[in-house]
C-alpha positions in Angstrom: 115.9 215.8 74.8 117.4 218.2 77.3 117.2 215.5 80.1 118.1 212.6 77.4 121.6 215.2 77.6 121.8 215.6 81.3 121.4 212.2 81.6 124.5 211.2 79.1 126.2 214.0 80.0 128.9 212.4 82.2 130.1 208.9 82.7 128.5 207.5 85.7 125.0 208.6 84.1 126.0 206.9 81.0 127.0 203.2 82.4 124.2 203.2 85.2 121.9 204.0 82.6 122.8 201.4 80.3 123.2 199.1 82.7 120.2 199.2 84.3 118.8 199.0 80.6 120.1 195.8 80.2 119.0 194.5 83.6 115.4 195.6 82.7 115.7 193.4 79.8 117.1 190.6 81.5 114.6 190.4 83.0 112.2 190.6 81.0 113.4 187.6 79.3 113.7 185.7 82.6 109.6 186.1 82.9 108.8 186.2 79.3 111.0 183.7 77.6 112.8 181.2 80.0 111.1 178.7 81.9 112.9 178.7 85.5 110.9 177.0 88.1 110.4 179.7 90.6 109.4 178.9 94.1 109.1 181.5 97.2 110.3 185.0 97.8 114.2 184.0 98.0 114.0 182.6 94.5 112.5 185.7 93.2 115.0 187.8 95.3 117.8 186.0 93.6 116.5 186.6 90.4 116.4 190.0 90.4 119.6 190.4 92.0 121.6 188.3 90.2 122.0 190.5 86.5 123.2 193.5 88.5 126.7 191.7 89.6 127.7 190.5 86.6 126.2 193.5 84.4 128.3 196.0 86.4 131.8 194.2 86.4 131.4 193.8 82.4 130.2 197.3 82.0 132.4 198.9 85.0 135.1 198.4 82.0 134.0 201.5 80.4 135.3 203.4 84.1 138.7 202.7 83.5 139.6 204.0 80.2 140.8 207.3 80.3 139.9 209.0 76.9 136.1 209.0 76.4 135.5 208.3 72.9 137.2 204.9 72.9 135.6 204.4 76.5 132.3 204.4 74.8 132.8 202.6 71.6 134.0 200.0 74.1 130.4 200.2 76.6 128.8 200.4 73.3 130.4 196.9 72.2 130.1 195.4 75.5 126.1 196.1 75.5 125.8 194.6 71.9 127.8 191.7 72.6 125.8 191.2 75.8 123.1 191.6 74.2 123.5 189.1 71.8 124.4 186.6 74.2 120.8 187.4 75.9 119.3 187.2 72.7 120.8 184.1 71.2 120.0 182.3 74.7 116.1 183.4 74.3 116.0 182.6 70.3 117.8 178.9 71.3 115.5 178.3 74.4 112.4 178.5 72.3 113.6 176.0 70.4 115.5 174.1 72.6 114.1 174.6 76.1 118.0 174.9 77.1 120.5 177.6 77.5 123.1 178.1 75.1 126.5 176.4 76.2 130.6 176.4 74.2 129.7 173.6 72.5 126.2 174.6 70.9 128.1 177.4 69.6 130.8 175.8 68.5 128.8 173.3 66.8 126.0 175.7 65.7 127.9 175.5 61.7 127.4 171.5 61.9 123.6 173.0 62.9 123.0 175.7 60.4 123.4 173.8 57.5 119.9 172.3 57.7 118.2 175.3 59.1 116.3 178.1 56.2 113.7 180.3 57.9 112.8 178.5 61.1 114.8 180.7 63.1 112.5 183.9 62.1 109.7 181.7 63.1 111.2 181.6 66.8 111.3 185.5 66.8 108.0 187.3 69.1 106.7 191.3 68.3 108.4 191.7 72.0 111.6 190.8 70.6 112.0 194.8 69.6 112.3 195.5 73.2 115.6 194.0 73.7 117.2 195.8 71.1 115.6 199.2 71.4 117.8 200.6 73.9 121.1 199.5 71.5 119.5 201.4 69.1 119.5 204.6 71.6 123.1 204.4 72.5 123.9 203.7 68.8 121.9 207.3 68.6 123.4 208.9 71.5 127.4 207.7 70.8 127.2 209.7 67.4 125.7 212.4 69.0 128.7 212.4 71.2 130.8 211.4 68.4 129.5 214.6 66.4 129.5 217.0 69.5 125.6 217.1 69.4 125.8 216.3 72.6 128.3 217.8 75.6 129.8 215.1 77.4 132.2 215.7 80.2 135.4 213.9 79.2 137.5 214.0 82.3 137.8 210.4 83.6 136.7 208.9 86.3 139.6 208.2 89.5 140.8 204.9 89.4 140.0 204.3 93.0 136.0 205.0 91.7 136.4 202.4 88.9 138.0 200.0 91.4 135.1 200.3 93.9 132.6 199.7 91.5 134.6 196.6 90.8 134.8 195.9 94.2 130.6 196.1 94.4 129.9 194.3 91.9 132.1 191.4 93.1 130.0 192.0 96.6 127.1 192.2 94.8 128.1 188.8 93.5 129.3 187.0 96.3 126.3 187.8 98.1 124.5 186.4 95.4 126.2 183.2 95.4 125.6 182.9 99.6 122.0 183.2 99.0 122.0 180.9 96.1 124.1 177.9 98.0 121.8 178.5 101.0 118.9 178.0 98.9 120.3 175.2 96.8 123.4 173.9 98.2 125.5 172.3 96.0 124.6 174.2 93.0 127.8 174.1 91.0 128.1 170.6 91.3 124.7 170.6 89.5 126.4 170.2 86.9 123.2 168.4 84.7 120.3 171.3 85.0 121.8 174.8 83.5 118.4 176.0 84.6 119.8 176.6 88.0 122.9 178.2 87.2 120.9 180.6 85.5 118.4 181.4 87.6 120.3 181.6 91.0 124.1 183.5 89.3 122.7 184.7 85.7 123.1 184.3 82.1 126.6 185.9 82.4 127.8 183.5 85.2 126.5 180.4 83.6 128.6 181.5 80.3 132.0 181.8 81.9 130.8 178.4 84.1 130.1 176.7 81.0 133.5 177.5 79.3 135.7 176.7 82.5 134.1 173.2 82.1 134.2 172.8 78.2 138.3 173.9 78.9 138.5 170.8 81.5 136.7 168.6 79.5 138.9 169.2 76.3 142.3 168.6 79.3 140.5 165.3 80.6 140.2 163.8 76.6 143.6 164.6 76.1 145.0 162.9 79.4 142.8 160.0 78.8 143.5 156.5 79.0 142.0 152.9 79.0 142.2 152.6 82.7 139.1 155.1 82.5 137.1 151.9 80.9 137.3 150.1 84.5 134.5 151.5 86.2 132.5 151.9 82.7 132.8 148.1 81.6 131.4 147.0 85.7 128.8 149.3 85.3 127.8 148.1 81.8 128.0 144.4 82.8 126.6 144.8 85.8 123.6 146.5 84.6 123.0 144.0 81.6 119.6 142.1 80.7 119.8 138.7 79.2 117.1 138.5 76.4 114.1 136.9 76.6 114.4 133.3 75.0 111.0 133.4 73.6 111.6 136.9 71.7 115.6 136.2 71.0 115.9 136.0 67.4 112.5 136.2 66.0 113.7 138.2 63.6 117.1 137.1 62.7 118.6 138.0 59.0 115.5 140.2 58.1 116.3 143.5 56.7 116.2 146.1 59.7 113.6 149.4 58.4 114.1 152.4 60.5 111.5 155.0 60.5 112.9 158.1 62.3 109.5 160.4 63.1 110.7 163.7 63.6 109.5 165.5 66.9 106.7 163.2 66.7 105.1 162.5 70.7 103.0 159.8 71.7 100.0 161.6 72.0 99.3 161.8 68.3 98.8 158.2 68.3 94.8 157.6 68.7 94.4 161.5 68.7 91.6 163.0 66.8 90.5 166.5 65.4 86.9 167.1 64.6 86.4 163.0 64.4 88.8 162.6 62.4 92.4 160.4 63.4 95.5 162.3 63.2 97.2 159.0 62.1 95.3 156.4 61.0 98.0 154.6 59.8 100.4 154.4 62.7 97.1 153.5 65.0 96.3 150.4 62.6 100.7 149.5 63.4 100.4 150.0 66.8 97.4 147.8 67.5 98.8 145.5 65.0 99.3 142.1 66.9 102.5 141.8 64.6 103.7 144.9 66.7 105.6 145.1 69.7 104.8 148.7 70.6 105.8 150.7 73.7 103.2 153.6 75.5 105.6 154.1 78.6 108.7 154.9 76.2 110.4 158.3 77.0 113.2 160.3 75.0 116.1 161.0 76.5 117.7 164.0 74.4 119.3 166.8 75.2 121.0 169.9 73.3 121.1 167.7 70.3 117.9 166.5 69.9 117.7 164.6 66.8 121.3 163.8 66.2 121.4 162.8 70.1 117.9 160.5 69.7 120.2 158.9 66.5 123.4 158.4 69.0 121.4 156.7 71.6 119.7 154.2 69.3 122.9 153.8 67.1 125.3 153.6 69.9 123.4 152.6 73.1 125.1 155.8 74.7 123.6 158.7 75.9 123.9 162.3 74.7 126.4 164.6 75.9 125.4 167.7 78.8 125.9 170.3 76.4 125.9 170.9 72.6 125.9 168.0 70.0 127.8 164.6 70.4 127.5 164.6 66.7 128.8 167.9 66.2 131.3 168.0 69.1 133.1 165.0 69.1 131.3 162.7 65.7 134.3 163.8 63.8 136.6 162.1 65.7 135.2 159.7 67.7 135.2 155.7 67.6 131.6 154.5 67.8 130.7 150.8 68.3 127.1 151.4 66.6 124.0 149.7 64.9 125.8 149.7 61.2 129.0 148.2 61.7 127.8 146.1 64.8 125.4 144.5 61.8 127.9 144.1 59.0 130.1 142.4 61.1 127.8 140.0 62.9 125.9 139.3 60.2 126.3 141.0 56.9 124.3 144.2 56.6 124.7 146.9 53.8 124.2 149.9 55.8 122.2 153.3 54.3 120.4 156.4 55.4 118.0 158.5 53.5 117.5 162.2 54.3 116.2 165.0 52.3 118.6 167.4 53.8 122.2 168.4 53.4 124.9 165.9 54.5 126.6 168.0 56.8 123.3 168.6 58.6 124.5 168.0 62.3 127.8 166.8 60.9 126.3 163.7 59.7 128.4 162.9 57.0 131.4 162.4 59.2 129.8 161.0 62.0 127.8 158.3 59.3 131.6 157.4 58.4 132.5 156.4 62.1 129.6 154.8 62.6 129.9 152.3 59.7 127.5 153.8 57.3 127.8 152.4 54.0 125.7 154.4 51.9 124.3 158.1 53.2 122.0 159.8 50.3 121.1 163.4 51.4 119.6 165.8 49.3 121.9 165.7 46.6 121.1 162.7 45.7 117.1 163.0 45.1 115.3 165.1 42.0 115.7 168.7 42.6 112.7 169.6 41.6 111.4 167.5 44.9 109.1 170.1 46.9 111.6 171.3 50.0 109.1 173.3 53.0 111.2 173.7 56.0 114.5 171.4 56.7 114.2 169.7 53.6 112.3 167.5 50.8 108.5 167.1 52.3 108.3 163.5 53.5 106.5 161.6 50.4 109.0 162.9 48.1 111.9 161.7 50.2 110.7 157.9 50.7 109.0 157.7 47.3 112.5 159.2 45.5 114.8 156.6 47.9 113.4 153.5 46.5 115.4 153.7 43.5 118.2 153.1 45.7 117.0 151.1 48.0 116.5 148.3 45.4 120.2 148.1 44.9 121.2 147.5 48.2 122.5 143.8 48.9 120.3 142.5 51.1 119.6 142.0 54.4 119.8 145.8 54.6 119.9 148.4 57.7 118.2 151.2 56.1 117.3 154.4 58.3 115.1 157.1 57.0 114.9 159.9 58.8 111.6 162.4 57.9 111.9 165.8 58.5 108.2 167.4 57.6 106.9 167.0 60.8 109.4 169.6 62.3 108.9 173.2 64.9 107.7 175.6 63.5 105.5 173.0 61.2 105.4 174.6 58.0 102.1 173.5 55.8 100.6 174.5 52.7 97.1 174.1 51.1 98.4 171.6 48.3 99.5 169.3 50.7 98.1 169.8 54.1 94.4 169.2 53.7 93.8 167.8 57.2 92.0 170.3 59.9 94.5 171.8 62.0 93.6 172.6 66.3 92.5 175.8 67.5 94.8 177.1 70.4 95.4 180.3 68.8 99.0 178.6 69.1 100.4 178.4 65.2 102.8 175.3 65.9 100.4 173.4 68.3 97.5 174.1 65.6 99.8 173.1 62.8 101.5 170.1 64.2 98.5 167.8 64.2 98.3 168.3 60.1 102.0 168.1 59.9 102.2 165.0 61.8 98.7 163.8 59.4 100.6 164.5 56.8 103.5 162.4 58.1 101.2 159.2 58.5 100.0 160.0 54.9 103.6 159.1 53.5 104.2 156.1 55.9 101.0 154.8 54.2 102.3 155.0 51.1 106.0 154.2 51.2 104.0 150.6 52.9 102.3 149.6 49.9 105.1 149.8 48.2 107.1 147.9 50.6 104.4 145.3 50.4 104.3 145.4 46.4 107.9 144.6 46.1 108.0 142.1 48.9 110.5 144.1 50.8 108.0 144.4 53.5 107.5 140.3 54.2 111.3 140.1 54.7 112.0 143.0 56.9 111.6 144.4 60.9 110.4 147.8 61.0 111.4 149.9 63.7 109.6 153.0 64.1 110.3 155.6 67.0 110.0 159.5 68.0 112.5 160.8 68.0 112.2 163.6 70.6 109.3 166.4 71.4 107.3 168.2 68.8 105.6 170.9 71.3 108.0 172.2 73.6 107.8 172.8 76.9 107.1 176.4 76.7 103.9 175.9 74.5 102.8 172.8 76.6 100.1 175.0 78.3 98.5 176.0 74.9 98.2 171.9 74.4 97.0 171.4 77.5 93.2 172.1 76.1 93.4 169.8 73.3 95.0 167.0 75.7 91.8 167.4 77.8 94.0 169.2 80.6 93.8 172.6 82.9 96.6 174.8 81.4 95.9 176.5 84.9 97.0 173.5 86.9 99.7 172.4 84.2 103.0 171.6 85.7 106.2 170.8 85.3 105.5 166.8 85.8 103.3 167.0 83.3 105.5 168.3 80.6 107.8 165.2 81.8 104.9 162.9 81.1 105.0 164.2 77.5 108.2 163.2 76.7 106.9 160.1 76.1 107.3 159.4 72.0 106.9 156.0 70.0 108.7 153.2 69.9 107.0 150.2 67.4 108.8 146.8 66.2 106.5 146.0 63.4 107.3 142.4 62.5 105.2 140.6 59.8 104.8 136.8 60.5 104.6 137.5 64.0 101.5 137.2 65.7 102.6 137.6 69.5 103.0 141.4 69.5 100.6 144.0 71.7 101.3 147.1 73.4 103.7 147.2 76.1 103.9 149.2 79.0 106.9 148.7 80.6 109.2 152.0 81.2 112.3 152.6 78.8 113.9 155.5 77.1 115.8 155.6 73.5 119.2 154.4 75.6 117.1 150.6 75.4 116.6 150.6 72.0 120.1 149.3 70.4 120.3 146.3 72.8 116.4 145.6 72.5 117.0 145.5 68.7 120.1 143.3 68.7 118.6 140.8 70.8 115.4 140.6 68.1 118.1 140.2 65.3 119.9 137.4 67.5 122.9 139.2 68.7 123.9 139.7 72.1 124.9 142.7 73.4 127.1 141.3 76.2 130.4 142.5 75.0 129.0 146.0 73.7 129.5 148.8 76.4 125.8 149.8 76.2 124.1 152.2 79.1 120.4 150.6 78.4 118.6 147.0 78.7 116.5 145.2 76.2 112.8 146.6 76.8 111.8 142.9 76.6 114.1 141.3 79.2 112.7 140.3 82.4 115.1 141.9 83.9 114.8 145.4 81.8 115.5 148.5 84.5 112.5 150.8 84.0 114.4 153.7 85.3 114.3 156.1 82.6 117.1 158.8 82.8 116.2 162.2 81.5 119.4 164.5 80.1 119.3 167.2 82.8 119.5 164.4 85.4 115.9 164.2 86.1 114.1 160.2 85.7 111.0 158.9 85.4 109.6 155.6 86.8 106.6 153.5 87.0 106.2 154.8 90.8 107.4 158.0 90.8 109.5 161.1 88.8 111.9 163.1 89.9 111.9 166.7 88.5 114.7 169.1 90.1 114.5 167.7 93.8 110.7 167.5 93.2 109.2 164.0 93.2 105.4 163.2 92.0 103.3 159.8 92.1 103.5 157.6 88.9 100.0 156.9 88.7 98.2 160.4 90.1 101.1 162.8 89.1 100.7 164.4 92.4 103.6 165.8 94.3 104.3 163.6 97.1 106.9 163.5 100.1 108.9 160.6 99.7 109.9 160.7 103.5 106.3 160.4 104.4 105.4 157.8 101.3 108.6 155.8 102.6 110.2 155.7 99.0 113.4 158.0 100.5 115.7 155.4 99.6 114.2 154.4 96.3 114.5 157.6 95.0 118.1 157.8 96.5 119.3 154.4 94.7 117.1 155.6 91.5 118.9 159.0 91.5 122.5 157.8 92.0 122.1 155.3 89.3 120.7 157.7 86.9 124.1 159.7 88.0 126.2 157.2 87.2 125.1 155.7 83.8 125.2 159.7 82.5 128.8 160.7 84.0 130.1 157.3 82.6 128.5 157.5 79.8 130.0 161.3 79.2 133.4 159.7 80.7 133.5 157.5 77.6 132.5 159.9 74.9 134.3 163.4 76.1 137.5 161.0 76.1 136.9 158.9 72.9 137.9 155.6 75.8 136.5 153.5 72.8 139.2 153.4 70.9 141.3 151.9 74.0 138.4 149.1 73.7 137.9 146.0 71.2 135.1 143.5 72.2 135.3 139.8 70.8 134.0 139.5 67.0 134.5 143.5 66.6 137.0 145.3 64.2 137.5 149.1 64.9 135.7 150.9 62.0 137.9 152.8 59.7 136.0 155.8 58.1 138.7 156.3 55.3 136.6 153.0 53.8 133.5 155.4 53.2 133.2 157.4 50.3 129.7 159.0 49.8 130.0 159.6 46.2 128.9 157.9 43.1 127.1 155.0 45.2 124.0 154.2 42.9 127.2 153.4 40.4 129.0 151.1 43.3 126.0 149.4 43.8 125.0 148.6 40.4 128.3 147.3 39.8 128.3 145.3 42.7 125.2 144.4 41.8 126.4 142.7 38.0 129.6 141.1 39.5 127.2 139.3 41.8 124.8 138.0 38.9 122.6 135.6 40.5 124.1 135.8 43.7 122.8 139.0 43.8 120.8 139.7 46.7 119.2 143.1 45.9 115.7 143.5 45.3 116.2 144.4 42.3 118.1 141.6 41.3 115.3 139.7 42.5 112.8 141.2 40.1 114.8 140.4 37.3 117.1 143.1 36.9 114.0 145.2 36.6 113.2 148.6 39.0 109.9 148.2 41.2 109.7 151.9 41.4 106.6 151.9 39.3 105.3 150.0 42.2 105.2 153.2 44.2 101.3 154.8 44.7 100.1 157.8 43.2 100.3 160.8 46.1 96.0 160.4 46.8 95.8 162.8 50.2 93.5 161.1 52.5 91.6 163.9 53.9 92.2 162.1 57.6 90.3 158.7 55.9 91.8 155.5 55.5 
């Protein structure tokens, strides 16, 4: 105790100590918790160095304030706030493999809606560390506070408090010299926050990251059409005609889609103890009335599941940081899947999902996009069983058929599931299947989550089949982004048949592939494809299928089954995948061997070069058009802007019954077509498979 009091017992012991407190567990989280792609003894270097800068020109406040008591109630709150920041950045990366940014934050209410006790999950027994020294300020300011112990109050010169500015800025710049000589360019990088963070610091990438949010929020206000130049020659240069033979196979059908939450393509065929982790899905993929895709990637970044939505509603990509949805989904114009549909031919538009609907902003951004009808939580029994973000999966598709049958037909109905989600809650009443044995609770749990998910695709089937929905409709079935992120990849490794040892960073890439099915019955010319394509492809691939051409649309993706679909498949951060090769962070690696090559000596230099300026291009054009809403300066033939003040999602069972009777026999609803009489008692009994079909 007597050195704990020599130690605090002036200023400069107090802020060095605190600050090298707070370095120490930086870095701690910089080996325990980020992923950040070290390479050599400069990049280790730079690492440690680069908390100390930024550490001492926040705390070095604390030297200029004259009267100590207030001079330590303001360290105090600098260290918790910086602390926070640490903290949120480490809970967020487990979850997101990505570094807080403005927008996330901003956002993070659109977010929190939908999230109950997955966040604890996130949390680690080494978490205590990071807040333990707080805790011994907190202890040591009211021992000052309450003259326990003797601190020296006189202040420290201003010329002292100065220089320690003065270092730090040093400190910094030196920093920066060794991080620009090591990666040149880097804050034009402006697609991997890895790299700010590793080369200038958690600190440094927060104030980068609100200098650009502040320009973005100047460019969308100074916006204009003109902006749509270079966007509409891109997009029409970079178009696919369809494929005459596929065009329209399944025009006027009622459009199905599945959404499988965090659901990767490695589950498909997968088996535990002999047993298949999805039956079901394996018997659709191999279906020869499904066109199914093993080389399709997802493309998502900060958003995840609301960004996997935007690129297969709106044929746009995600934004670099936060939420499209909850950033700009409020007040965008969208030329998407729903109204695109209703006004081509007819549609009644509806999602199902067993959460709230304000759950990543959705009900507005539903309204922009032309939604119809949007049933979320509050519209299904509340005695439904809820384990994680919302109703389990076989409750939400069994209790949406009571709506579905009043929708006018064709329909565009999306059902998003939610069971199959991190940190893969289960149960013994409902998860009977055997889980893996990593030692790794989510990998070992998401093989019966995603069992579980199959289980209710089964079911929600036969009674699509019973009611003859099924006979009339396209299904479209896709992953929406990973299940196992990259930080637990090496505790999948085993179960994948892979060296966790050797496990790198191209072969997390490889496991963004998800699925990507077009179930169509009647057809008998399906089979698995394996051409290259990401969740950007899917709007125009499905247009095309339904017989509408995506010409006019400003789309950043080609139909999958065009002969002349692009197979480069453009990763958020920047990064792409293609048959031949990936590119990870300046790193490139073989499409067939995964091994890192040089493309100099492989002579691919220049196809790499073309690959990574287009990948470049569609995302900055694609961000050009959404951080300035240019949609609204743009009307294609055949399109009428959507007006969101239309959309009311209240009372819509009552809308569609009436519409419904004022119809009579021109009624197209299914359940007009059963003779005003519900097929829900077509629905099967919830009989858990035990993994057998």
């Amino acid at each position: 105790m007597n050195r704990v009091k020599q130690v605090f017992s002036n200023r400069w012991g107090i802020m060095l100590t605190v600050s090298f407190l707070f370095w120490a567990k930086t870095i701690l989280a910089y080996y325990l918790d980020f992923s950040l792609g070290l390479q050599g003894s400069i990049q280790y270097l730079i690492l440690w160095l680069n908390p100390i800068a930024t550490t001492l020109f926040i705390f070095g406040i604390f030297l200029y304030i004259k009267k100590i008591k207030p001079a330590l109630v303001t360290l105090f709150a600098l260290d918790v706030l910086n602390t926070l920041i640490l903290y949120l950045n480490i809970i967020f990366y487990r979850e997101f493999t990505d570094f807080v940014t403005i927008k996330s934050v901003l956002g993070f209410s659109k977010v929190s809606d939908g999230i109950s006790g997955s966040s604890f999950a996130l949390m680690k027994p080494h978490d205590a560390f990071y807040w333990l020294d707080i805790v011994v300020f907190l202890v040591v300011l009211l021992a000052v506070l309450f003259k326990k112990i003797n601190l020296d109050s006189k202040p420290v010169k201003k010329t002292f408090a100065i220089a320690m500015t003065c270092l730090s800025v040093l400190i910094f710049t030196v920093d920066l010299s060794m991080s620009e000589a090591d990666r040149p360019q880097l804050l034009q990088r402006t697609f991997d926050r890895s790299y700010i963070v590793k080369y200038l610091g958690l600190d440094a990438f927060t104030v980068y990251d609100g200098v650009k949010t502040a320009q973005t929020s100047s460019v969308r206000a100074h916006a204009s059409s003109n902006g749509l130049d270079d966007i509409k020659a891109y997009t029409q240069k970079h178009y696919a005609a369809p494929d005459p033979s596929k065009y329209g196979i399944a025009k006027g059908k009622n459009v199905i889609v599945i959404h499988l939450e965090s659901f990767q393509q490695f589950l498909i065929g997968m088996k535990v103890n002999g047993q298949e982790v999805t039956p079901f899905l394996n018997s659709l993929e191999n279906d020869k009335q499904t066109l199914a895709f093993d080389n399709f990637f997802h493309e998502v970044g900060q958003g995840k599941t609301s960004d996997a939505e935007n690129m297969l509603e709106t044929g746009t990509f995600g934004l670099p940081q936060g939420s499209l949805f909850t950033q700009l989904g409020s007040d965008n114009v969208f030329q998407g899947a729903p109204a695109i549909l209703q006004q081509q031919q007819n549609y009644t538009s509806a999602v199902f999902h067993g959460n709230v609907g304000s759950f990543w902003n959705r009900d507005h951004v539903y309204k922009n996009l032309g939604y119809q009808n949007f049933y979320d939580r509050s519209y299904f029994n509340k005695s439904d069983e809820t384990l994680g973000y919302g109703i389990l999966d076989k409750d939400l598709l069994r209790g949406s058929v009571s709506h579905l049958e009043h929708l006018q037909q064709p329909f565009y109905a999306k059902f998003l599931t939610v069971t199959n989600h991190t940190p893969y809650y289960t149960d013994d009443k409902n998860f009977d299947f055997p889980g893996l044995d990593t030692g790794n609770s989510k990998v070992d749990n998401y093989v019966k989550t995603a069992h579980y998910l199959d289980e209710s695709l089964q079911q929600f089937f036969t009674y699509l089949k019973a009611s003859g929905i099924y006979q009339n409709s396209i299904f479209m079935i896709y992953g929406d982004h990973f299940g196992i992120s990259d930080t637990d990849n090496k505790d999948l490794a085993k179960a994948l048949g892979k060296d966790p040892n050797t496990w790198n960073k191209n072969d997390d890439a490889q496991l963004q592939r998800v699925p990507l099915m077009f179930h169509i019955p009647g057809y008998q010319n399906g089979g698995i494809q394996h051409q290259y394509g990401g969740e950007i492809d899917v709007l125009p691939t499905l247009l095309h299928l339904l017989g509408i051409d995506d010409k006019s649309y400003l789309h950043f993706g080609t139909d999958l089954l065009s002969p002349q679909h692009d197979q480069v498949v453009a990763f958020r951060n920047g990064d792409f995948v293609t048959p031949s090769f990936t590119e990870l962070s300046g790193d490139t690696y073989n499409g067939q061997t995964g091994e890192k090559i040089d493309p100099k000596q492989t002579g691919q230099q220049a196809e790499v070069e073309q690959d990574q300026k287009q990948v470049k291009t569609a995302l900055s054009l694609s961000d050009k058009l959404n951080q300035e809403n240019l949609l609204r300066f743009y009307n294609p033939q055949n399109f009428t802007p959507v007006d969101p003040k239309k959309y009311n999602y209240k009372n819509q069972d009552e809308r569609n019954e009436k519409l419904e009777k004022t119809k009579g026999a021109a009624s197209t609803s299914v359940f007009s077509k059963n003779g005003n009489k519900t097929t829900v008692d077509l629905y099967p009994q919830d009989t858990p498979s035990n993994g057998q079909q």
